[in-house]
N, C-alpha and C positions, 0 to 999 in steps of 0.2 A: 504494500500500500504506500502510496507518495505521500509524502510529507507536506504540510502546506509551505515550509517553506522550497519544498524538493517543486512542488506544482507553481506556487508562485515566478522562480528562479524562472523556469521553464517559459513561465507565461509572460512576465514582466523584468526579468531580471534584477540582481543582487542589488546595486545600485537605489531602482525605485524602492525597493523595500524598505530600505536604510532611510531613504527620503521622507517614503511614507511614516516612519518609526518615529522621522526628528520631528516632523511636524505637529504627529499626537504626543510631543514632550515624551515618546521612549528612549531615555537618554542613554541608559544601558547597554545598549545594541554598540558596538564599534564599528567603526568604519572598517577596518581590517578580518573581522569576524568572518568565519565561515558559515554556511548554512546552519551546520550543526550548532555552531557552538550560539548563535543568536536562539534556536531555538529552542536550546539549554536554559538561555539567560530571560526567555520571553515566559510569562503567564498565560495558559488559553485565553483567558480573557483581552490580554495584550494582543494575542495574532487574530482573535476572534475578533478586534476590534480592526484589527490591520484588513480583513477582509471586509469590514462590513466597508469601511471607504473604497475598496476596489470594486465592491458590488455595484455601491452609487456611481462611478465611473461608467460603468459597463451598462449601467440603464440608464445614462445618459448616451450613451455611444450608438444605443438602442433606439433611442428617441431620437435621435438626429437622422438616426438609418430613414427614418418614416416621411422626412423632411423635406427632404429631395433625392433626384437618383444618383446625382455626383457622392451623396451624404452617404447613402448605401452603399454606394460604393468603396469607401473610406470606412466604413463600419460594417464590413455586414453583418446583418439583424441572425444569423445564424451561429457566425462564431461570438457574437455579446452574448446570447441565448448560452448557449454550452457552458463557455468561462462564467458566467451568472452560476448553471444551475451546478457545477464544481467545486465554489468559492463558498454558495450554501449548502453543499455535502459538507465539505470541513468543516462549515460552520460549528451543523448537527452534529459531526462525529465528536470533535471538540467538546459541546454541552453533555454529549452523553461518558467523556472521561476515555473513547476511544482512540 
């Protein structure tokens, strides 16, 4: 089973993660940090919150696809779909302690 941060990496890269961390004040995370060891250092609650911001991203991305066709094109409404309903599997697995 991937890791959210092994799905994120994949999805988004090490990088936005980090970004996303400093913005919600998770000052713990290092720049230098490897997947693992940030997700050593993170609380479910911590990465569970790192995805709910990637969720809102992605139905925004979602909303734009509807917008117009150059917009769907630059989003399409299939892969926000997917990475959405991925980001809230982790969510779930996460609150259930999986």
């Amino acid at each position: 089973m991937l890791t959210l941060f092994s799905l994120l990496s994949i999805v988004f890269g090490m990088t936005e993660i980090k970004n996303i961390a400093k913005e919600l004040n998770i000052n713990h995370v290092g720049l230098f940090d490897s997947k693992d060891e940030m997700y050593d250092k993170l609380t479910s609650k911590e990465i569970t919150l790192i995805n709910l911001v990637k969720a809102e991203e992605f139905v925004e991305d979602l909303y734009r696809s509807t917008t117009s066709e150059a917009n769907a094109k630059l989003f399409p409404p299939d892969q926000s779909f997917f990475k959405l309903k991925q980001i809230l599997r982790e969510c779930r697995l996460l609150q259930k302690g999986g």
